[in-house]
N, C-alpha and C positions, 0 to 999 in steps of 0.2 A: 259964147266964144266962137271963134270965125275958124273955117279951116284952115291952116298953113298955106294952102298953097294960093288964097285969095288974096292975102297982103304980101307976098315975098314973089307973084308971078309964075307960079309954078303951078302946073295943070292939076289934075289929076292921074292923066297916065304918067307923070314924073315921078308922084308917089307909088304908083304901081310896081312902077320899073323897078322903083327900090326895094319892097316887098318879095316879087318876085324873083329878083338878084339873088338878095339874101335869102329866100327858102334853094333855090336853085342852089350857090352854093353850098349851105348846110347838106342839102343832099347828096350834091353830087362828087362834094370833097370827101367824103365820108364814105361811098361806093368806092371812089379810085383807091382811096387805100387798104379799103377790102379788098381788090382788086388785086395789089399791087404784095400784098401779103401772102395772092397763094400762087405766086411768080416763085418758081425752083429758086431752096433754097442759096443755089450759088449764085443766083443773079442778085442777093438781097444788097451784097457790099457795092455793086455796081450800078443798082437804084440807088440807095442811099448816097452813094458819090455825087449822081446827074444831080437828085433834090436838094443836096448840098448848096452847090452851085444855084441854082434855083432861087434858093433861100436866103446866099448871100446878096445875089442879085436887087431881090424885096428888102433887106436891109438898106443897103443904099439908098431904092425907090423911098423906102418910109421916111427914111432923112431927109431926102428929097422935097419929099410931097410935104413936109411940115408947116414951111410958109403959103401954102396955097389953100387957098382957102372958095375954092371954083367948087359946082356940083361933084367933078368930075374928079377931083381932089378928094370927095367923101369916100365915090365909090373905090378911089385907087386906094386909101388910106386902109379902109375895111377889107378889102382884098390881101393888104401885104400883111396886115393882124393874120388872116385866115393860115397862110403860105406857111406863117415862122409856126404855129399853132400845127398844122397838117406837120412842117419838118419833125415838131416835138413826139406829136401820136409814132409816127412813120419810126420812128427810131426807137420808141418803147413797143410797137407791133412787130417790129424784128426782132428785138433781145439786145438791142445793142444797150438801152439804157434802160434799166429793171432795176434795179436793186442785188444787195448784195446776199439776198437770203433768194436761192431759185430752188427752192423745192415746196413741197406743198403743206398744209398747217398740220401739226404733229395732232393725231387724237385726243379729243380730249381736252384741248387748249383753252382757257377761257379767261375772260376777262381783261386784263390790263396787257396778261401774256400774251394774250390772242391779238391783240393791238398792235403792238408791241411787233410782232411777226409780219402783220399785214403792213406794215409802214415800213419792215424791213427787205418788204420784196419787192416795193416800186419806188426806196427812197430816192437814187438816182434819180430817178425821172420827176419826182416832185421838186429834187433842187434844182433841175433843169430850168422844167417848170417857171421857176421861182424867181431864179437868175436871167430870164429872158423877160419876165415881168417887168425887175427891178432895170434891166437895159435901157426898156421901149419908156419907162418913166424916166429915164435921164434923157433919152435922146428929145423926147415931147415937151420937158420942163419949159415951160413959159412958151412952149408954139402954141398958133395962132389954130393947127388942124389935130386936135385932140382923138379921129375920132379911132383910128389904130389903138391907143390906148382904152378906150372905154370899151370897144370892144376885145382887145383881149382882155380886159378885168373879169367881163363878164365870164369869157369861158372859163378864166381861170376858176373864179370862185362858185360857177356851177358847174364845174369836175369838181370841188372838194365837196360842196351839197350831193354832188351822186353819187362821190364812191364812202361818203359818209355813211350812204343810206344804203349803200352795199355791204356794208359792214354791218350796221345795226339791224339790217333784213327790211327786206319787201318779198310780197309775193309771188313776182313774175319778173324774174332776171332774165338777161340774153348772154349764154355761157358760148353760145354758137360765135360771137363775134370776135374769140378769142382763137387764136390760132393753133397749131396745135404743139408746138413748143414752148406756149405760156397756158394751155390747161391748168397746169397745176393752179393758178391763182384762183380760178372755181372755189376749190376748197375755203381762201378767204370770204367768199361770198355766205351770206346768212337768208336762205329761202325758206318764209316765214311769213306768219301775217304783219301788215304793215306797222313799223317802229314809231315811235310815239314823237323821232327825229325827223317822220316824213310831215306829220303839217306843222312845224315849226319852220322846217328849208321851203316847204311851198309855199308859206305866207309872206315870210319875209320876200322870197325872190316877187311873188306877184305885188309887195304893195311898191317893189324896184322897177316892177313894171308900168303901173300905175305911175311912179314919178316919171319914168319916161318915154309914157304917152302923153303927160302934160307937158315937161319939155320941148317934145314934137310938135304940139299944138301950138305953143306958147314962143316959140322958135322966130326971131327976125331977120333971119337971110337964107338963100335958097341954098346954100351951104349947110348950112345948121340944122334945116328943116330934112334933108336928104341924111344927113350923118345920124340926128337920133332917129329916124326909123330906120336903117339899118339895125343902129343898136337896139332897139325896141325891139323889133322882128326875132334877131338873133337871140335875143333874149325869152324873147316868148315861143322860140321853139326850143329852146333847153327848158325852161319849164314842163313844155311837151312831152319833153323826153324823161321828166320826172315820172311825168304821170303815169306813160306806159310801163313802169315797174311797178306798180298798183291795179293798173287796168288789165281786163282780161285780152289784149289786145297783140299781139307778137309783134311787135315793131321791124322788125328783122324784116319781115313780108317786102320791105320799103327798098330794100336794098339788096332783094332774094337773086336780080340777078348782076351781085357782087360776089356773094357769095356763094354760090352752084347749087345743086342740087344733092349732094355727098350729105347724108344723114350725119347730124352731130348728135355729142353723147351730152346731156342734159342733165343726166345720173348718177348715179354708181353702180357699176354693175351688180347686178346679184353675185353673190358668193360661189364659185362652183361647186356641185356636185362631187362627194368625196368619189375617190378612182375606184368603180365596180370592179369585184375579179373577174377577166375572162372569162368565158364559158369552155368546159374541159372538151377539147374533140376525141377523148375518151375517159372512158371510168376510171382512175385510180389502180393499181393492182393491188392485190391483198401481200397483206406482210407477210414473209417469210418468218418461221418461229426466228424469234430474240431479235428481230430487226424493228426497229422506231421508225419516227417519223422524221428522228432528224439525221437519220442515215439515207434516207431518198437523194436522189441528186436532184438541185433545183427547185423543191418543192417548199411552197410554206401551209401548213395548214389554217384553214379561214373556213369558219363557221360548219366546223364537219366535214368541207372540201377541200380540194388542194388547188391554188394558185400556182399556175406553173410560171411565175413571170421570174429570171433569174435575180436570186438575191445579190444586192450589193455591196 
């Protein structure tokens, strides 16, 4: 089998370019909205406004771009996927689209319940989700430039492979990427050895990979050959990003300066220490005959000593 780019005219660095596109922005859209997350809360309505705008913009362009079927057509195509995908993160990274349950898993919750809760605290944003899916597959029906659609499929269905497997446990999550008025969803996280759900999502997603490196391969126009490695690429760094919930690897490191330097809480705190009594800056006096202990002003007795802190 011959490489792509020997029958269709396309070099090598064409394929490069595309490779490195798509790592460039998986990375870099993924820093800006870490970025843009620890912008004071009251500018968040006022981001969200510009990316709006932004976003309808790439709507258009994807209409647009659906009869063109040029290199250049791939990489726009992949780009406005990326745009409506970042609008959708951006908007559940603020609280604007979360679900209707915003507090954290009651103790103790398990099983169908616990399901049940975690679906109830990002359902918003999954029919968002869902509803922006089913758009981009009416606007693409019968176009000739598919490749907006293929890849937003792809993130679509490895975000539900990842937060599936946030659910059933791995043992190395990133609770740091979470802002700090969606903490609470932490608690839905399961931090554990790896679920019997992780090589079931990694095999299927890699033998998806697999078909679409032979696709790529198999590809006859310089259009085609540009749109699946994009998609490939995109694809095989969400895989990636499986694995680092497994691997002993902090992924985070990638984006350390999106996110500062501000120590995150990974945890739960220890319990605090129950409240010592003061120390007396003097002795007690002794009782005057027929006087108690609960005739003193102020004082409670604790452990043979007196507490002078006033009762409430």
């Amino acid at each position: 089998m011959s490489f792509p780019a020997a029958a269709t005219g396309l070099g090598a660095s064409d394929i490069a370019f595309s490779v490195l596109y798509a790592v460039f922005v998986w990375w870099f859209s993924t820093g800006l909205l870490l970025l843009m997350v620890r912008l004071p809360r009251w500018l968040h309505l006022f981001v969200m406004g510009g990316f709006t705008l932004i976003t309808i913009g790439a709507l258009f362009g994807l209409q647009a771009n659906l009869s063109q079927v040029s290199t250049m057509s791939a990489v726009a195509g992949f780009t406005y996927a990326i745009l409506i995908w970042a609008w959708l993160e951006l908007s559940f990274l603020y609280g604007f689209l979360t679900g209707p349950r915003r507090i954290g898993l009651d103790a103790g919750t398990t099983g169908f319940a616990r399901f049940r809760a975690a679906f109830a605290a990002v359902a918003y944003h999954e029919v968002a989700i869902l509803v922006a899916l089913v758009g981009i597959m009416v606007l693409s029906h019968q176009a000739t430039n598919q490749v907006a659609l293929l890849a937003f499929l792809v993130l679509f269905f490895m975000r539900i492979s990842a937060k599936l497997n946030l659910f059933f446990g791995a043992p190395n999550l990133s609770p740091e990427f979470l802002p700090e008025h969606l903490k609470y969803l932490a608690s839905y996280f399961e931090i554990s050895r790896i679920s019997r759900f992780f090589p079931m999502s990694v095999t299927l997603a890699s033998l998806a990979f697999g078909f679409s490196i032979h696709a790529t391969l198999t590809a006859s126009t310089p259009h085609s050959v540009i749109a699946m490695t994009l998609v490939s690429t995109l694809l095989g760094l969400a895989i990636l990003e499986h694995w680092f919930m497994v691997l002993p690897i902090r992924d985070a490191a990638l984006w350390r300066w999106a996110l500062g330097s501000k120590p995150v809480l990974t945890k739960k705190p220890a319990a605090l220490p129950p409240l010592a009594a003061p120390p007396l800056d003097r002795a007690p006096r002794a009782l005057r005959p027929g006087e108690t202990h609960s005739r003193l002003p102020h004082t409670t007795p604790v452990a043979g000593r007196y507490d002078r802190r006033p009762r409430l």
